[in-house]
C-alpha positions as a Markdown table, in Angstrom:
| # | Residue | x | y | z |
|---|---|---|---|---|
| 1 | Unk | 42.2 | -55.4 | 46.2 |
| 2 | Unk | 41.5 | -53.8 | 49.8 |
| 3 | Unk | 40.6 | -50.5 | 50.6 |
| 4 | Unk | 44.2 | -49.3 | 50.7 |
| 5 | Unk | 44.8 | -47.9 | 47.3 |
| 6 | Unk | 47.8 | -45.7 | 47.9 |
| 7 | Unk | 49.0 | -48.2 | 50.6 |
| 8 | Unk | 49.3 | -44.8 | 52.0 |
| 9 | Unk | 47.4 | -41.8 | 53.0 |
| 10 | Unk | 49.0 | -38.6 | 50.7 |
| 11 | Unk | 50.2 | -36.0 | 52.7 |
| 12 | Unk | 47.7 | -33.2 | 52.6 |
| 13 | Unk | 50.0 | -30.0 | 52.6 |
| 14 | Unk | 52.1 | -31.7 | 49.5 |
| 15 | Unk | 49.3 | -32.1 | 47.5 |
| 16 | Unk | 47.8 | -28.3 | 48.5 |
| 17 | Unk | 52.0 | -27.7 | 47.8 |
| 18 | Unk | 51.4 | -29.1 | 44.2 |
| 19 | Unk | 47.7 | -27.7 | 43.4 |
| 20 | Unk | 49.5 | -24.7 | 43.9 |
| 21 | Unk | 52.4 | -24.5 | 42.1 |
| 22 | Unk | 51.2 | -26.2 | 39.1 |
| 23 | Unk | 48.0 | -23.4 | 39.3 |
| 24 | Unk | 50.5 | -21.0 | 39.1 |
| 25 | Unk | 52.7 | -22.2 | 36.3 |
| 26 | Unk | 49.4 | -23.3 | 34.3 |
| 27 | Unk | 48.2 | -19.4 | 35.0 |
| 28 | Unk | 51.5 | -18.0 | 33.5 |
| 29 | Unk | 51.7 | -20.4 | 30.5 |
| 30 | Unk | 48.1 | -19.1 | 30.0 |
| 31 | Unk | 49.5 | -15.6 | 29.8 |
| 32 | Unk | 52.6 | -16.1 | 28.0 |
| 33 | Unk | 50.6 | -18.0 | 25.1 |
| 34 | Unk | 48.4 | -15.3 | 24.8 |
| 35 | Unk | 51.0 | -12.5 | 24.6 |
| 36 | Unk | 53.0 | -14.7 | 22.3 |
| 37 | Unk | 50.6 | -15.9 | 20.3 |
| 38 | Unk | 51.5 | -19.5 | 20.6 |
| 39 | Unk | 48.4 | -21.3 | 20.5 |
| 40 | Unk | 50.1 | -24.2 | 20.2 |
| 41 | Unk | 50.8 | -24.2 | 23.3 |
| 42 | Unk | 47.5 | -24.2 | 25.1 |
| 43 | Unk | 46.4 | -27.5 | 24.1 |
| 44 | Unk | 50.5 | -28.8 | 25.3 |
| 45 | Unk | 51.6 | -27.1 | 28.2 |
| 46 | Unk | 48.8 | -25.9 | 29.3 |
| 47 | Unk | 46.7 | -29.0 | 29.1 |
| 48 | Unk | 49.8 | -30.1 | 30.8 |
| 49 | Unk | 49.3 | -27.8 | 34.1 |
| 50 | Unk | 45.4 | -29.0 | 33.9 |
| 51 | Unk | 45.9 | -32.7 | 34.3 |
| 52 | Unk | 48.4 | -32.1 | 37.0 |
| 53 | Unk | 46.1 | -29.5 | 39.0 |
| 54 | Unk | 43.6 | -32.4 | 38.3 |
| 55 | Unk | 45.4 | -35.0 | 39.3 |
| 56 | Unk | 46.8 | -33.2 | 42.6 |
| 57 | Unk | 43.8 | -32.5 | 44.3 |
| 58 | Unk | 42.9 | -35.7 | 43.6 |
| 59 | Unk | 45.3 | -36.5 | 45.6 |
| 60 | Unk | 44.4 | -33.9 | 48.1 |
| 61 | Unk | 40.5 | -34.9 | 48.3 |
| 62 | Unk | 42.7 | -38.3 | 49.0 |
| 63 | Unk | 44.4 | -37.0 | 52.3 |
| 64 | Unk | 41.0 | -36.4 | 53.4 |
| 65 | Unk | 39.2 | -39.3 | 52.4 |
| 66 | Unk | 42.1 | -42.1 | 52.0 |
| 67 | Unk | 39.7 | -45.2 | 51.1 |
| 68 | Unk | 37.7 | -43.4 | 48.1 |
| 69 | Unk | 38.4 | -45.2 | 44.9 |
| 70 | Unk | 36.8 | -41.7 | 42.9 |
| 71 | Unk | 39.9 | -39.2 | 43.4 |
| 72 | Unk | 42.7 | -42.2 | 43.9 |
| 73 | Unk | 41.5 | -43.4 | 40.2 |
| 74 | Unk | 41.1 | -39.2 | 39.2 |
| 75 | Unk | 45.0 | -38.6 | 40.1 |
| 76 | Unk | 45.9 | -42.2 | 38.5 |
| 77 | Unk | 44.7 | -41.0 | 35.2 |
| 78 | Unk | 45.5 | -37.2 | 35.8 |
| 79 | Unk | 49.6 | -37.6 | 36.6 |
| 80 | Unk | 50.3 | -40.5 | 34.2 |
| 81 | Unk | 48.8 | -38.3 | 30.9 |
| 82 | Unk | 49.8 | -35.0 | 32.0 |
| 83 | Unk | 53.7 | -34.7 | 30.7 |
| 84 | Unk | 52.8 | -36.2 | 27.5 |
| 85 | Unk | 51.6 | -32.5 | 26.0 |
| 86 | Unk | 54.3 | -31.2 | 27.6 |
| 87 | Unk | 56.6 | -33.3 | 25.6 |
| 88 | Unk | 55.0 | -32.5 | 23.0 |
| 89 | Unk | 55.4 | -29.0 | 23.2 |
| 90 | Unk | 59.7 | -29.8 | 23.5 |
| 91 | Unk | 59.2 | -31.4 | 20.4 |
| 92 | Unk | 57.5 | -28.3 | 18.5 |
| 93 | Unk | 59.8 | -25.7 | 20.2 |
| 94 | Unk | 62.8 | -27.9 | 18.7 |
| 95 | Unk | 60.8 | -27.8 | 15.5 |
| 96 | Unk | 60.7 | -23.8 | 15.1 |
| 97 | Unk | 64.5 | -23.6 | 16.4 |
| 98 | Unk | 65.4 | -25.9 | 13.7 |
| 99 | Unk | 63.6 | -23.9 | 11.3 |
| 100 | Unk | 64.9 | -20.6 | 12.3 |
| 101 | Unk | 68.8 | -21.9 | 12.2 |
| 102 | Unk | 68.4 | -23.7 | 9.3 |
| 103 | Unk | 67.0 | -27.0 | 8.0 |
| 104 | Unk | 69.5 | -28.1 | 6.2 |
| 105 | Unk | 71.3 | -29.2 | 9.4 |
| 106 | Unk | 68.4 | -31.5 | 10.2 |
| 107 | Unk | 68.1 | -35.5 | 9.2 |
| 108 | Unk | 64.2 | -34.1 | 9.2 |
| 109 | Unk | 62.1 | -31.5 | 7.8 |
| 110 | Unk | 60.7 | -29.0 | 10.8 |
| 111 | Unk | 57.5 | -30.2 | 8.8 |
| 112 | Unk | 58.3 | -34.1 | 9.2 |
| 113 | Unk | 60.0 | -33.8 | 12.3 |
| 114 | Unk | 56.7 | -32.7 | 13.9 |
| 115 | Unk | 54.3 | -35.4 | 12.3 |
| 116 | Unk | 56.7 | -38.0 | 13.4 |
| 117 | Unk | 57.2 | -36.9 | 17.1 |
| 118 | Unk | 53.5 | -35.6 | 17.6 |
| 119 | Unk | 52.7 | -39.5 | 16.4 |
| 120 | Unk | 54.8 | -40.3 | 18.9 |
| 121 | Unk | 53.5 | -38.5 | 21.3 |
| 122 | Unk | 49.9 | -39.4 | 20.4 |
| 123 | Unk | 50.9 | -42.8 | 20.5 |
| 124 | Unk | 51.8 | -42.7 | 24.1 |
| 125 | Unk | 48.5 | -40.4 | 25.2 |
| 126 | Unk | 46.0 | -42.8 | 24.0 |
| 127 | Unk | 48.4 | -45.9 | 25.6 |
| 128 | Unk | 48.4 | -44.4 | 28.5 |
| 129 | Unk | 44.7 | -43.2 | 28.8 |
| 130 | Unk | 43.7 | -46.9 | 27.6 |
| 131 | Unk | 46.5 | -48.3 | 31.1 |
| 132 | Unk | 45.2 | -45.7 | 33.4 |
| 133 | Unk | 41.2 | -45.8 | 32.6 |
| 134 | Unk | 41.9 | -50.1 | 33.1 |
| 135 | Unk | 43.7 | -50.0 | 35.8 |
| 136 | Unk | 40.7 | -47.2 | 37.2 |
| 137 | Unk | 38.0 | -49.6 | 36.3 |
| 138 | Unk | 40.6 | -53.0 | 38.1 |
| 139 | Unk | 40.9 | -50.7 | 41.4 |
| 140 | Unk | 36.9 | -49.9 | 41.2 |
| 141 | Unk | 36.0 | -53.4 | 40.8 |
| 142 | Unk | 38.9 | -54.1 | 44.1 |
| 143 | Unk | 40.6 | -56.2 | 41.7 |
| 144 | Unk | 44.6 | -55.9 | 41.1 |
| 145 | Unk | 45.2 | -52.9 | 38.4 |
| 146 | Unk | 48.2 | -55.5 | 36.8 |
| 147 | Unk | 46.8 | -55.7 | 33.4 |
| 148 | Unk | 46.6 | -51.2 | 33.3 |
| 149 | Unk | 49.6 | -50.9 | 35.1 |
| 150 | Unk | 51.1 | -53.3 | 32.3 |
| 151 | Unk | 49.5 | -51.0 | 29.5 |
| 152 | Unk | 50.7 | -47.8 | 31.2 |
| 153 | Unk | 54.1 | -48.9 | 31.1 |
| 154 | Unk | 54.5 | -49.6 | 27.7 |
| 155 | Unk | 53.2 | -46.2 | 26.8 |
| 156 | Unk | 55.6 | -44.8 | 29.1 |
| 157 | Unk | 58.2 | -46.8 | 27.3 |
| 158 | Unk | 57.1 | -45.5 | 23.9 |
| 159 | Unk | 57.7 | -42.4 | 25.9 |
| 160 | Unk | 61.3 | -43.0 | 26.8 |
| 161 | Unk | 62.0 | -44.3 | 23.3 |
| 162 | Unk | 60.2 | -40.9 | 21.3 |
| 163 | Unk | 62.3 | -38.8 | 23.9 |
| 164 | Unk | 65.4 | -40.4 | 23.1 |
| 165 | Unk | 64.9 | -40.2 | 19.4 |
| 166 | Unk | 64.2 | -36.2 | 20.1 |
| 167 | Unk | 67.7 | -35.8 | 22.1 |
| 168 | Unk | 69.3 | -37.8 | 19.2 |
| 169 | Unk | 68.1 | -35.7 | 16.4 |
| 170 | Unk | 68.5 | -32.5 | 18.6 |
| 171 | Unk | 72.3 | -33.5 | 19.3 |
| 172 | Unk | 72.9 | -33.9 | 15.8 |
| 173 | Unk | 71.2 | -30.8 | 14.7 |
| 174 | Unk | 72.9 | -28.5 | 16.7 |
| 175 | Unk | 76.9 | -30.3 | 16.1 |
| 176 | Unk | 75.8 | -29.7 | 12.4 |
| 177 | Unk | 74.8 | -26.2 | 12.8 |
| 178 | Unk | 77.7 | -25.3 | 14.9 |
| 179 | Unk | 80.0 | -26.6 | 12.0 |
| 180 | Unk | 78.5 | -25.7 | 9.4 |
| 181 | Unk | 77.9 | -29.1 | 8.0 |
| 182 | Unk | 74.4 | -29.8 | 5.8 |
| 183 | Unk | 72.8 | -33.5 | 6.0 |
| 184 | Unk | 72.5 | -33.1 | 2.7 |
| 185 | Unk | 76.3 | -33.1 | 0.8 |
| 186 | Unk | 74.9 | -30.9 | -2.1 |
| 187 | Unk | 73.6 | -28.3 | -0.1 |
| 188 | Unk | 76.5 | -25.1 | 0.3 |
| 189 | Unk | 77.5 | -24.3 | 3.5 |
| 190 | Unk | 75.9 | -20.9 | 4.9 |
| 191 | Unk | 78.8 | -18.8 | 4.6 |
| 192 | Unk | 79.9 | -14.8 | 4.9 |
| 193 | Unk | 77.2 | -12.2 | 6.6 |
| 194 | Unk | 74.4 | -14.7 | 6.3 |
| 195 | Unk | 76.3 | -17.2 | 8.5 |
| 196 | Unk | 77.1 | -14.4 | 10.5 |
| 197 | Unk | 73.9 | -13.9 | 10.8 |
| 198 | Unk | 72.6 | -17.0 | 11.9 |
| 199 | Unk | 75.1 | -17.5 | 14.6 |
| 200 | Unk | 73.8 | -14.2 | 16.0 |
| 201 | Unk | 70.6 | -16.0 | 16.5 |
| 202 | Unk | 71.9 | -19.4 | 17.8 |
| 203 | Unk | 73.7 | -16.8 | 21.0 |
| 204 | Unk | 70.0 | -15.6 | 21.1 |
| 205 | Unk | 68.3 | -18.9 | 21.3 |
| 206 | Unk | 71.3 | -20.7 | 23.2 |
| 207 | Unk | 69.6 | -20.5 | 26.7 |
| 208 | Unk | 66.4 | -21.8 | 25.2 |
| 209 | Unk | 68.3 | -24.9 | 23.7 |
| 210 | Unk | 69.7 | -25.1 | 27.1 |
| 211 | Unk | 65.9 | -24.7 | 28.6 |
| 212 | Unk | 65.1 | -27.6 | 26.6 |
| 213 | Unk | 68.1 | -30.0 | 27.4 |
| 214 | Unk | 67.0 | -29.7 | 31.1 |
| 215 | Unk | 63.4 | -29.9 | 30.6 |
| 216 | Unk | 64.2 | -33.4 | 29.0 |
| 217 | Unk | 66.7 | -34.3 | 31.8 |
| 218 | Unk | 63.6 | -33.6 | 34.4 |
| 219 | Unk | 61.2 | -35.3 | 31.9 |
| 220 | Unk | 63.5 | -38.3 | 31.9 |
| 221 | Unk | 64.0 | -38.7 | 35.3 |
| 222 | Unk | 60.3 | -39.1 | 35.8 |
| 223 | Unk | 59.9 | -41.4 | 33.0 |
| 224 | Unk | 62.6 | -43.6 | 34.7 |
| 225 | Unk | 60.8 | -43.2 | 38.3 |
| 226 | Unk | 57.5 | -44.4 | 36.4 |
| 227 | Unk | 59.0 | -46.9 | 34.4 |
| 228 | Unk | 60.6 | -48.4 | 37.4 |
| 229 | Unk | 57.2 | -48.1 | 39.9 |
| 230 | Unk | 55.1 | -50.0 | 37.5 |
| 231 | Unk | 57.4 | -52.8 | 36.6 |
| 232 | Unk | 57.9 | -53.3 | 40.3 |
| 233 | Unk | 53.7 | -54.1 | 40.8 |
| 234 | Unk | 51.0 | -52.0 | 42.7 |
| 235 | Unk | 52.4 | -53.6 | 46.2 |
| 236 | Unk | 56.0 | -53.1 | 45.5 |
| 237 | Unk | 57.9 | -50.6 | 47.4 |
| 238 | Unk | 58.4 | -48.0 | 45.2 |
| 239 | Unk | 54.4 | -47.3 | 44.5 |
| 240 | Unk | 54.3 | -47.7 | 48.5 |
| 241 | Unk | 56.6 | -45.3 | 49.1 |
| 242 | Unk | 55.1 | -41.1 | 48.9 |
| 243 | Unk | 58.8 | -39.3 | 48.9 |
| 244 | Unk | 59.7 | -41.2 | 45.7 |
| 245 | Unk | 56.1 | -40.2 | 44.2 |
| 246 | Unk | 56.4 | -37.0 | 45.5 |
| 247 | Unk | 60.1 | -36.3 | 44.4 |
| 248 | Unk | 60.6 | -38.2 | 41.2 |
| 249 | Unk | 57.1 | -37.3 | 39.5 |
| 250 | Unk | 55.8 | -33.9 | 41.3 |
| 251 | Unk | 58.6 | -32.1 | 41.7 |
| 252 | Unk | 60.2 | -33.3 | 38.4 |
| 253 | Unk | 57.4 | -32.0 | 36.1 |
| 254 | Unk | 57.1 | -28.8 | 38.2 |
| 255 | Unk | 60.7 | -28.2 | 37.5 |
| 256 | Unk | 60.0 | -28.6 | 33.8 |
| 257 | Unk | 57.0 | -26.5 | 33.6 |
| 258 | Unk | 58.7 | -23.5 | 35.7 |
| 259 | Unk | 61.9 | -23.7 | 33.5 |
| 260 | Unk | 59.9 | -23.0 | 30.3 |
| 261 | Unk | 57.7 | -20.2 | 32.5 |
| 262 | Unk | 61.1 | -18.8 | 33.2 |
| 263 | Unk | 62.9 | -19.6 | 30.0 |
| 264 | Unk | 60.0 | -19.3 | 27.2 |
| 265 | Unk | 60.2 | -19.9 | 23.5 |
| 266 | Unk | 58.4 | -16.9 | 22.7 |
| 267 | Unk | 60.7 | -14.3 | 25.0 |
| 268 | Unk | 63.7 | -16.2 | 22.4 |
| 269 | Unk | 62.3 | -17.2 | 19.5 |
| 270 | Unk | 60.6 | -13.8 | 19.0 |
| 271 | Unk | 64.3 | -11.7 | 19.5 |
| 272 | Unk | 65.5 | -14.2 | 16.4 |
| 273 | Unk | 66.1 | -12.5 | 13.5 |
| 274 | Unk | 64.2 | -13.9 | 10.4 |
| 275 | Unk | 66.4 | -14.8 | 7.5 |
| 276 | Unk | 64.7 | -13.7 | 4.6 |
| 277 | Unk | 67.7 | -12.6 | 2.3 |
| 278 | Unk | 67.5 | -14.6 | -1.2 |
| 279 | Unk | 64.0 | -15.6 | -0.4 |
């Protein structure tokens, strides 16, 4: 491989674009975990913002020094793993909005439905980390990084498939809530001033579901972009090309991370109402 790993030099003022603006949201999730007290979500989304402030001024120590191997191998690790925590934070937000509405609408326990997906999730990481720290060692050695690239896409398939699986579920969660119509045939319907009640919550926690279904739109996109850029080979045009780099995985997981700044499960999930009649 020659001394070209980009194939071409990353635009500094992007990169000092994106250190920024994920320092920023990684700061506020900071914040808003701490006054939440969601703990869960420092080692997710915040974790999350690290990687990418990693991985960014990787790329920016790249627009000054274009044919170092160091920070093109630091960012290749540091954007490929970073919206796996984030995903995995979706999936436990879902979790706690299932188990605030009501369970009974769910194929899956809040409980199960959180070992599954964080399995999931943890399945892709360590794929991933395996592709990217190959391919690192293939581009350090100037050889091609096929054989990484080839194990990063299959964790970013995994990916694709866990995120579908979480839209499915979510879709079928919320039509069941919304008619009042358990998984489970000998569970009674939520009826009267407790029903009442829980549809007082679901207006509450509608903009968060909302929050979510974009956060997964963005999330996809950025799967599809990868998915697509690794299949085509380390000297196709699409790994060539900045603007689709730039657009289709920076700005799609800033977008994410911002939306849940903006829109945060604590602000929501903290207004809901607990349930705790007959208990």
């Amino acid at each position: 491989m020659s001394f070209e790993p980009y194939n071409y030099v990353p635009t500094r003022w992007i990169c000092i674009l994106y250190v920024l603006l994920f320092g920023v949201s990684t700061v506020l999730h900071l914040f808003q975990a701490i006054k939440f007290r969601m703990w869960w979500l420092l080692p997710t989304v915040v974790f999350a913002g690290i990687l990418e402030i990693f991985g960014w001024s990787a790329r920016l120590w790249s627009s000054i020094s274009p044919v170092l191997l160091i920070p093109f191998e630091m960012q290749l690790v540091g954007t490929i793993l970073a919206p796996t925590p984030f995903i995995a934070a979706n999936f436990l937000t879902l979790g706690r909005i299932i188990d605030q509405l009501g369970p009974q609408y769910s194929r899956l326990s809040p409980k199960l439905y959180a070992i599954i997906f964080l399995s999931f999730d943890s399945v892709c990481l360590v794929i991933q980390a395996v592709g990217g720290g190959r391919a690192a060692e293939e581009v350090n050695t100037h050889r091609n990084p096929k054989d990484g690239g080839n194990i990063m896409l299959s964790g970013v398939a995994v990916q694709m498939l866990s995120m579908t699986l979480y839209v499915i579920c979510a879709a079928e969660f919320l039509v069941r809530f919304l008619r009042d119509s358990p998984v489970r045939k000998h569970v009674t319907p939520v009826i009267g001033e407790k029903r009442e009640a829980k549809l007082r919550e679901w207006n509450t926690m509608k903009i968060l579901v909302i929050s979510l279904f974009f956060e997964a739109v963005f999330l996809f996109f950025r799967s599809i972009y990868r998915t697509i850029e690794l299949a085509n080979g380390w000297r196709g045009p699409i790994i060539s090309t900045q603007v689709y780099f730039n657009v289709f995985d920076g700005a799609m997981i800033t977008l994410a991370m911002f939306t849940m700044n903006a829109i945060h499960p604590g602000s929501f999930l903290r207004r809901a109402v607990p349930d705790t009649e007959g208990r």
